[in-house]
TINULO-700427 format. One record per residue (C-alpha): x, z, y; residue number from 1; residue in one letter. Coordinates in steps of 0.02 Angstrom, whole numbers, plus 50000, padded with zeros to 5 digits. Each point is the difference from the previous one (the first is absolute). Layout:
% TINULO-700427
<pavex c1="X" c3="Z" c2="Y" num="NUM" residuo="A"/>
...
END
This chain:
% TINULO-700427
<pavex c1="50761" c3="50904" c2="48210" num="1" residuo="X"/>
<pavex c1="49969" c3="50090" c2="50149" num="2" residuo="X"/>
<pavex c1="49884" c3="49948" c2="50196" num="3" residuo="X"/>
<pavex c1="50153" c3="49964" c2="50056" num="4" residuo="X"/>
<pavex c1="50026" c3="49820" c2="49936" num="5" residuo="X"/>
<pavex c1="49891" c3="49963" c2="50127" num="6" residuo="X"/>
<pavex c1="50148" c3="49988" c2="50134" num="7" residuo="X"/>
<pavex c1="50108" c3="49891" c2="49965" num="8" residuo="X"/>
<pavex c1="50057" c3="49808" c2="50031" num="9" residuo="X"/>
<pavex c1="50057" c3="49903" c2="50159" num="10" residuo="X"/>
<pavex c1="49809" c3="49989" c2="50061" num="11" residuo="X"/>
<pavex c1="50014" c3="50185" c2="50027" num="12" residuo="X"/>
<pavex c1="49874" c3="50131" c2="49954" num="13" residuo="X"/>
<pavex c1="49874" c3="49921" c2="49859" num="14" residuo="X"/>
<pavex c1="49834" c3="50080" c2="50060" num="15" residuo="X"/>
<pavex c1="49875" c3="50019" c2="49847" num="16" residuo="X"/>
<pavex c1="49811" c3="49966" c2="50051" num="17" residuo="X"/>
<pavex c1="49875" c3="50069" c2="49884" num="18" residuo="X"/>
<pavex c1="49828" c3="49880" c2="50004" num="19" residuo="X"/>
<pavex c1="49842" c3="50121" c2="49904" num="20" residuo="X"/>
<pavex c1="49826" c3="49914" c2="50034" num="21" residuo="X"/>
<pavex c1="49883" c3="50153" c2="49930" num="22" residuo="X"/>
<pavex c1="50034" c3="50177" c2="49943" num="23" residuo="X"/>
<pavex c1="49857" c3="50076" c2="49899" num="24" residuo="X"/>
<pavex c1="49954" c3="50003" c2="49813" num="25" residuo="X"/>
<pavex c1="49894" c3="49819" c2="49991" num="26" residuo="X"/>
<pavex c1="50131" c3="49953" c2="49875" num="27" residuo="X"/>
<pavex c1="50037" c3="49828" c2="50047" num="28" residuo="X"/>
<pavex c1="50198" c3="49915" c2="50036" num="29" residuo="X"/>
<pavex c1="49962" c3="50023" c2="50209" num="30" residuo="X"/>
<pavex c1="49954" c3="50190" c2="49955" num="31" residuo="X"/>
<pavex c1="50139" c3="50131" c2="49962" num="32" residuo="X"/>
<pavex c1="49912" c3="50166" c2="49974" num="33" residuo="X"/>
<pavex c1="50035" c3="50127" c2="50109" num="34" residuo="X"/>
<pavex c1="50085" c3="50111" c2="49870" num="35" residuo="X"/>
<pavex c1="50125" c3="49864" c2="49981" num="36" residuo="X"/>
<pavex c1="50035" c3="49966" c2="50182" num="37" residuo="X"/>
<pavex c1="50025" c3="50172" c2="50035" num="38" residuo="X"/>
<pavex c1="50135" c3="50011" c2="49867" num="39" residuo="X"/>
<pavex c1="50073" c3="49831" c2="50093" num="40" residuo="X"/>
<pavex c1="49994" c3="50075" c2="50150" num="41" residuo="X"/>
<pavex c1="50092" c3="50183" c2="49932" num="42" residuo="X"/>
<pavex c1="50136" c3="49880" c2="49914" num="43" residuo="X"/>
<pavex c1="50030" c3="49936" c2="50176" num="44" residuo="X"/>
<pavex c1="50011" c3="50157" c2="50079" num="45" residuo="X"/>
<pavex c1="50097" c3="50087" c2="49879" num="46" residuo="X"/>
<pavex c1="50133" c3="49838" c2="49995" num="47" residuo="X"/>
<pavex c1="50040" c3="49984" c2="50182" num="48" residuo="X"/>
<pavex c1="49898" c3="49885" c2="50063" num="49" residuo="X"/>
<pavex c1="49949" c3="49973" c2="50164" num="50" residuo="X"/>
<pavex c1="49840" c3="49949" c2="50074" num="51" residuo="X"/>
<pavex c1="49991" c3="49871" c2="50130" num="52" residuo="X"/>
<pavex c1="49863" c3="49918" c2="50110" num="53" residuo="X"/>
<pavex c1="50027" c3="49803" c2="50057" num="54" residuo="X"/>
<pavex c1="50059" c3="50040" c2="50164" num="55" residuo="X"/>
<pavex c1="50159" c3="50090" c2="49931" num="56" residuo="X"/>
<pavex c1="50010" c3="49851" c2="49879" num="57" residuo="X"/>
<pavex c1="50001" c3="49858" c2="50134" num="58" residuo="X"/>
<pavex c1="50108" c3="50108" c2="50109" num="59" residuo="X"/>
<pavex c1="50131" c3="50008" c2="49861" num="60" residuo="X"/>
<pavex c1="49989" c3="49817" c2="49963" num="61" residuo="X"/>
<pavex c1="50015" c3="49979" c2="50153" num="62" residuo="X"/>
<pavex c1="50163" c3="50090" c2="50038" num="63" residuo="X"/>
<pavex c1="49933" c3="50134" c2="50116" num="64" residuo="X"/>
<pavex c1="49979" c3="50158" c2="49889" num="65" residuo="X"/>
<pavex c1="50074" c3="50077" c2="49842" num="66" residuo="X"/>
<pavex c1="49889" c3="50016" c2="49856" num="67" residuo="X"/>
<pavex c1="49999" c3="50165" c2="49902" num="68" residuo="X"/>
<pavex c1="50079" c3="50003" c2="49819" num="69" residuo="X"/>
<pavex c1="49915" c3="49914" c2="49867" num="70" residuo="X"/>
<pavex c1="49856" c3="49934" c2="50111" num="71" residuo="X"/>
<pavex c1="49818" c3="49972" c2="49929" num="72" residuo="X"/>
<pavex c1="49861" c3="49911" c2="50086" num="73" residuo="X"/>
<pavex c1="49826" c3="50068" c2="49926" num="74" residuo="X"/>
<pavex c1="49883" c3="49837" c2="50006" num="75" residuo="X"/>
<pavex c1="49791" c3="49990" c2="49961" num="76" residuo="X"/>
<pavex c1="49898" c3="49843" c2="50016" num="77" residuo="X"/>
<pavex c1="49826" c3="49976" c2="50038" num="78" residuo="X"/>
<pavex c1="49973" c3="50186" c2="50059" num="79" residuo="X"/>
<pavex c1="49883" c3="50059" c2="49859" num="80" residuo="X"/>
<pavex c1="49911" c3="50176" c2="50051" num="81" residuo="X"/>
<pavex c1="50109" c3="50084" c2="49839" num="82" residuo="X"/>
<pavex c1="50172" c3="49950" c2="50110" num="83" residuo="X"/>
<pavex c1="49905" c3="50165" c2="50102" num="84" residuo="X"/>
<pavex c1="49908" c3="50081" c2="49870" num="85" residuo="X"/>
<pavex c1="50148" c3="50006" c2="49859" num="86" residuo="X"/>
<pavex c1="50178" c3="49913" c2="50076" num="87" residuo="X"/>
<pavex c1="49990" c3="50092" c2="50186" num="88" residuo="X"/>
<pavex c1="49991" c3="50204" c2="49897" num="89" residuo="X"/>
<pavex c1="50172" c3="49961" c2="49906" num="90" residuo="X"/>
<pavex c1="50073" c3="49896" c2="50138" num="91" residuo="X"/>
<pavex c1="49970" c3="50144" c2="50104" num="92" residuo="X"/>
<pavex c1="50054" c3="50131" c2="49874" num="93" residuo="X"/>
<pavex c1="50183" c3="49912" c2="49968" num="94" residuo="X"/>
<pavex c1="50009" c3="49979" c2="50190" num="95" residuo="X"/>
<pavex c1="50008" c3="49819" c2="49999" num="96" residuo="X"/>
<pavex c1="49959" c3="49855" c2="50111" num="97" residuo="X"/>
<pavex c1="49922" c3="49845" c2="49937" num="98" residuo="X"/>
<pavex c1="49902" c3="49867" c2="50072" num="99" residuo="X"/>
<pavex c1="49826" c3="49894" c2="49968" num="100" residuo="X"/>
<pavex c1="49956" c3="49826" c2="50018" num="101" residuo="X"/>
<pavex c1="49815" c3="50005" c2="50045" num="102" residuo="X"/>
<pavex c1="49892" c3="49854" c2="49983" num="103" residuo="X"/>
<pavex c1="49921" c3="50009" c2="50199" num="104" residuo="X"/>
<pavex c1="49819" c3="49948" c2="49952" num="105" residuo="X"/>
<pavex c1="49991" c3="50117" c2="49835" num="106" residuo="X"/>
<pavex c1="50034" c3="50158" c2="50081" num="107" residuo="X"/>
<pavex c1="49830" c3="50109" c2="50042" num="108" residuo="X"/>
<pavex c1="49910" c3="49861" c2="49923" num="109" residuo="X"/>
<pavex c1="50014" c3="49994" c2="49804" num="110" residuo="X"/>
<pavex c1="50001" c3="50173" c2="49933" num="111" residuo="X"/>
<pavex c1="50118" c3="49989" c2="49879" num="112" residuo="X"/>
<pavex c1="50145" c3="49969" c2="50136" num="113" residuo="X"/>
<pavex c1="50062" c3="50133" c2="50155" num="114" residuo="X"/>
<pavex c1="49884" c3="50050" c2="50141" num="115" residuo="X"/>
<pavex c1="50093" c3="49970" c2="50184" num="116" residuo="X"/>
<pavex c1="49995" c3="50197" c2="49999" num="117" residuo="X"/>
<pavex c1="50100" c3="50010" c2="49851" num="118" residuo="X"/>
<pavex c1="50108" c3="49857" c2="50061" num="119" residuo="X"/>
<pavex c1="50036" c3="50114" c2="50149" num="120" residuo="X"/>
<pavex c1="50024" c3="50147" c2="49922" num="121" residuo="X"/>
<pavex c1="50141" c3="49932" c2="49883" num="122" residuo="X"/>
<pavex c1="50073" c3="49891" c2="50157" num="123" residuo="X"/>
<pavex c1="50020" c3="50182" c2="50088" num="124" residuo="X"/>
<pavex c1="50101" c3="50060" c2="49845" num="125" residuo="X"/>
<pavex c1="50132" c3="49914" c2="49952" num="126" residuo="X"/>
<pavex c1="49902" c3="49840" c2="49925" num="127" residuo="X"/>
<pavex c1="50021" c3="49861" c2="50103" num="128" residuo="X"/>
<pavex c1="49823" c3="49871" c2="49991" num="129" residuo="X"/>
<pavex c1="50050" c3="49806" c2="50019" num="130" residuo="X"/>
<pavex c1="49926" c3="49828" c2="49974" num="131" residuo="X"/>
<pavex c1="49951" c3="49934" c2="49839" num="132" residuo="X"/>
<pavex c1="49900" c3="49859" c2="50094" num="133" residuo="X"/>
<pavex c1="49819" c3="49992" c2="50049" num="134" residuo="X"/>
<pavex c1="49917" c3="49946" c2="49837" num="135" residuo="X"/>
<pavex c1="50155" c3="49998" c2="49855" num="136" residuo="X"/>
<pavex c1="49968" c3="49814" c2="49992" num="137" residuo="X"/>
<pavex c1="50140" c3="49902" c2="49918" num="138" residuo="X"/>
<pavex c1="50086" c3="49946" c2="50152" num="139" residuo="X"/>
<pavex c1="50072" c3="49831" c2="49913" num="140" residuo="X"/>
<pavex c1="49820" c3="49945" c2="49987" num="141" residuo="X"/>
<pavex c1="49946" c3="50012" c2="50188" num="142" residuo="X"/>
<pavex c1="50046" c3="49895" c2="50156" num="143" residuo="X"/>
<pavex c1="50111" c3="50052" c2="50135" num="144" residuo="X"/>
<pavex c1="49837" c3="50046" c2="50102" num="145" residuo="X"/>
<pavex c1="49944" c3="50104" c2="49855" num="146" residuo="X"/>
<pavex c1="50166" c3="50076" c2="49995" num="147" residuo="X"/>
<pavex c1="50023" c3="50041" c2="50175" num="148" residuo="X"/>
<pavex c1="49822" c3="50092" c2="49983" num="149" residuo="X"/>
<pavex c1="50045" c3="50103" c2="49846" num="150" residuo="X"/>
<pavex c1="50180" c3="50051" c2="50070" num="151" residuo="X"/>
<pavex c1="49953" c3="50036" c2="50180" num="152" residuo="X"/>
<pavex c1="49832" c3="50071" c2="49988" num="153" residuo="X"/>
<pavex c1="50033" c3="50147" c2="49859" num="154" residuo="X"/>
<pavex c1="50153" c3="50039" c2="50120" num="155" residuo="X"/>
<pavex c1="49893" c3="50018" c2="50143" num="156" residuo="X"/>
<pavex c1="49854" c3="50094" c2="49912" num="157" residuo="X"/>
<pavex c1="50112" c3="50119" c2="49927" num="158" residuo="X"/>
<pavex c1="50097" c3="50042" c2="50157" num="159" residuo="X"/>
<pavex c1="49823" c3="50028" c2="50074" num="160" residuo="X"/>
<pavex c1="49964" c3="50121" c2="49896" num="161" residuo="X"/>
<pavex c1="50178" c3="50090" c2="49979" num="162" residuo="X"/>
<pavex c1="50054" c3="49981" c2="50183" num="163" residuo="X"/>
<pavex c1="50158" c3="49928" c2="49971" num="164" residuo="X"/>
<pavex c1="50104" c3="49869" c2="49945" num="165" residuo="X"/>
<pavex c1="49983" c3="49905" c2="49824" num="166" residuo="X"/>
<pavex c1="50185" c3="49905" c2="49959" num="167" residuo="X"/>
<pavex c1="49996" c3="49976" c2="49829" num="168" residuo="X"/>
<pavex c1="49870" c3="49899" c2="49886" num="169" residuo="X"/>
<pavex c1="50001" c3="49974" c2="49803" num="170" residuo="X"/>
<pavex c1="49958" c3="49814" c2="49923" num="171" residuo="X"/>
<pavex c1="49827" c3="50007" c2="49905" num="172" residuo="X"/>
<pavex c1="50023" c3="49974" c2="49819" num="173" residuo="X"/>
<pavex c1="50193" c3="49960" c2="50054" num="174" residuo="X"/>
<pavex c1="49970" c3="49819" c2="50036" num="175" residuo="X"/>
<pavex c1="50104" c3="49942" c2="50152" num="176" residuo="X"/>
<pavex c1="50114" c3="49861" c2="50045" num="177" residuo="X"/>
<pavex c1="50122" c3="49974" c2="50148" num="178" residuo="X"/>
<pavex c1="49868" c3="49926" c2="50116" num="179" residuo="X"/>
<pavex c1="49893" c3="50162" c2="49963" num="180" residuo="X"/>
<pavex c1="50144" c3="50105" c2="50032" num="181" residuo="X"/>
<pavex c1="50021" c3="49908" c2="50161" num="182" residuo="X"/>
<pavex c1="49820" c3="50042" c2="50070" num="183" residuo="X"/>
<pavex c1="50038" c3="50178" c2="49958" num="184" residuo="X"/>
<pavex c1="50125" c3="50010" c2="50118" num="185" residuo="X"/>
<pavex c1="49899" c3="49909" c2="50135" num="186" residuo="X"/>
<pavex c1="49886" c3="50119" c2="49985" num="187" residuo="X"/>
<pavex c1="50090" c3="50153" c2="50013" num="188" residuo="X"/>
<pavex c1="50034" c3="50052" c2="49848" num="189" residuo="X"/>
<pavex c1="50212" c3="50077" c2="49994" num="190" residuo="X"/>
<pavex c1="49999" c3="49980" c2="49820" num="191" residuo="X"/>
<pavex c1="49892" c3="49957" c2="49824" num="192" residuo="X"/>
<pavex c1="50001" c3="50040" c2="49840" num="193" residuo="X"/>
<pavex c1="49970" c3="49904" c2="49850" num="194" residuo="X"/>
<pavex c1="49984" c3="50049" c2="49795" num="195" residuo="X"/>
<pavex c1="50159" c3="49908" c2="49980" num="196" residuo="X"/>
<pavex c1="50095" c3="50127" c2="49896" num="197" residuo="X"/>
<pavex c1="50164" c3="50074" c2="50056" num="198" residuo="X"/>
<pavex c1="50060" c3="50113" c2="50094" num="199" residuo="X"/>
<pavex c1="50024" c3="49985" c2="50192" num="200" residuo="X"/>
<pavex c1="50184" c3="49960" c2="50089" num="201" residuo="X"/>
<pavex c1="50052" c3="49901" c2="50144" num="202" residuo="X"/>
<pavex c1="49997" c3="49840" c2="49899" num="203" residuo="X"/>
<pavex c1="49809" c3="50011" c2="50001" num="204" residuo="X"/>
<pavex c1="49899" c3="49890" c2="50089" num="205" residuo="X"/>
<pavex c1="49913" c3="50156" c2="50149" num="206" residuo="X"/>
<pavex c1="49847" c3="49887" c2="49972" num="207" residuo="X"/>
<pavex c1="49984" c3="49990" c2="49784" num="208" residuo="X"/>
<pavex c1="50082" c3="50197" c2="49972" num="209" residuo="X"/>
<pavex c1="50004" c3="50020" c2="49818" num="210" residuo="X"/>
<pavex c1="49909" c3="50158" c2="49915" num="211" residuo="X"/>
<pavex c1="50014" c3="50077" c2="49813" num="212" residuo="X"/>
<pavex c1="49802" c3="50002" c2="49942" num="213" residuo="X"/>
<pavex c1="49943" c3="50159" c2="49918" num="214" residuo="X"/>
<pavex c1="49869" c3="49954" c2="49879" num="215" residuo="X"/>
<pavex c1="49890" c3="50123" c2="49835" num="216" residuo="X"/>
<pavex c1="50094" c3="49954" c2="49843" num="217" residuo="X"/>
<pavex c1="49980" c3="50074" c2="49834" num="218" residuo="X"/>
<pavex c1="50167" c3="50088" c2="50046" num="219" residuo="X"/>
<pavex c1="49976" c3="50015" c2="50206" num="220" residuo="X"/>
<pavex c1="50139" c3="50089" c2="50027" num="221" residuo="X"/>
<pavex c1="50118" c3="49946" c2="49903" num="222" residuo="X"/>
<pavex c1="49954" c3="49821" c2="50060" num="223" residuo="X"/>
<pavex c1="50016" c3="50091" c2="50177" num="224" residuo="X"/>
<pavex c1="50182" c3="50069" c2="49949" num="225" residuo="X"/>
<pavex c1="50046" c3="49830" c2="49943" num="226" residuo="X"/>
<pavex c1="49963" c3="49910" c2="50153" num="227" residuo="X"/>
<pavex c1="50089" c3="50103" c2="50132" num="228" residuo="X"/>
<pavex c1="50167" c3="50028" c2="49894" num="229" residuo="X"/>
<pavex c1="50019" c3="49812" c2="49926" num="230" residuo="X"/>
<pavex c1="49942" c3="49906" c2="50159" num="231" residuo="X"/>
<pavex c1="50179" c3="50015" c2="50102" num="232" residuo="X"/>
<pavex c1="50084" c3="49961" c2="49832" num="233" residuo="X"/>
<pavex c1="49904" c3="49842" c2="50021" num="234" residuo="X"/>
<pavex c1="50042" c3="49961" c2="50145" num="235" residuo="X"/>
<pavex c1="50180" c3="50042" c2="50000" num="236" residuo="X"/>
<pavex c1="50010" c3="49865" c2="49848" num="237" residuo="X"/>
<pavex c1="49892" c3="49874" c2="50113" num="238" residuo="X"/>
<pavex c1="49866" c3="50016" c2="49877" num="239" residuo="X"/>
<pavex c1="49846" c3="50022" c2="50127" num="240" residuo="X"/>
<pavex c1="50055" c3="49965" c2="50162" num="241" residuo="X"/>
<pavex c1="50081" c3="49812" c2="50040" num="242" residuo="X"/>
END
């Protein structure tokens, strides 16, 4: 069982989207250690896969570019400081893009998550910095107001401080609904992603994309190998996605 089960169906391409949260040795299910994730990322490189940023995603599902074989979006939430410190040396080392969800009102404020200066440097090389709202509040719990706020003013703050556009936004704690999704698009988002798990086709919903979460097991990596080979046999038996 080889990457390329990844391609196949009437939906086209199936694009796999990796979700990590933390990569150090803390020892808890949101942190892989970073012994583990580089061995993830060498299986990756050594089984012809393909690292992709959103914009090459949307542009795909949107029928304007070819995606490379066996495509692989590289995901982070929150923006911890170890996505620099641990994640950002092996991402660079395989050559890979990836991409962060940063929480707009954590960064260069808690010290346990990115400086903007880190945030820049990775956005300069190959790791793409997007909107994981302002405050990672639950975003089924606040008013449309409070929504608007939380969706429009990390955008804002982080193009501020990057100097160019922010498309793409990830749902705290993966609670959304199809009203949410709506004032996503109003304000300016091209596409979301959820924790809905799956992989990504043109059946997906741009605004709820579906990612594969990466979590510390007692057997990481074979829970890692698991996830990526089984999911599109899932999916081709309508198992996951309906």
């Amino acid at each position: 069982m080889t990457a390329s089960m990844v391609a196949d169906s009437e939906n086209g391409t199936k694009v796999l989207v990796l979700n990590y949260h933390k990569v150090d040795n803390m020892n808890i299910s949101l942190s892989v250690l970073p012994e583990d994730f580089d061995r993830q990322m060498k299986y990756l490189s050594e089984n012809g896969y393909h690292t992709i940023t959103p914009d090459e995603l949307y542009d795909s599902l949107a029928g304007n570019a070819e995606l490379p074989e066996n495509p692989v979006l590289i995901t982070f939430d929150d923006g911890y400081e170890d996505n620099y410190q641990n994640a950002y040396p092996i991402l660079k080392k395989y050559d890979f893009k990836a991409t962060v969800f940063v929480i707009s009102s954590f960064l260069g404020v808690y010290p346990n998550y990115l400086t903007w200066d880190q945030a820049r440097e990775m956005d300069e090389n190959g790791i793409s910095i997007q909107s994981h709202t302002v405050d990672h509040k639950s975003m089924t719990d606040l008013t449309d107001d409070e929504l608007r706020t939380e969706l429009v003013d990390s955008k804002k703050k982080i193009e501020k401080e990057l100097g160019h556009s922010v498309d793409y936004m990830a749902y705290p704690t993966g609670t959304y609904n199809l009203h949410i999704a709506e004032l996503v698009k109003e304000a300016g988002y091209k596409a979301a992603f959820t924790i809905k798990y799956g992989n990504v086709d043109k059946a997906s919903n741009i605004y709820a994309l579906e990612r594969v979460p990466v979590f510390h097991t007692e057997d990481t990596n074979k829970s890692f190998l698991e996830r990526i080979r089984y999911t599109p046999i899932f999916e081709r038996f309508g198992w996951i996605k309906s």
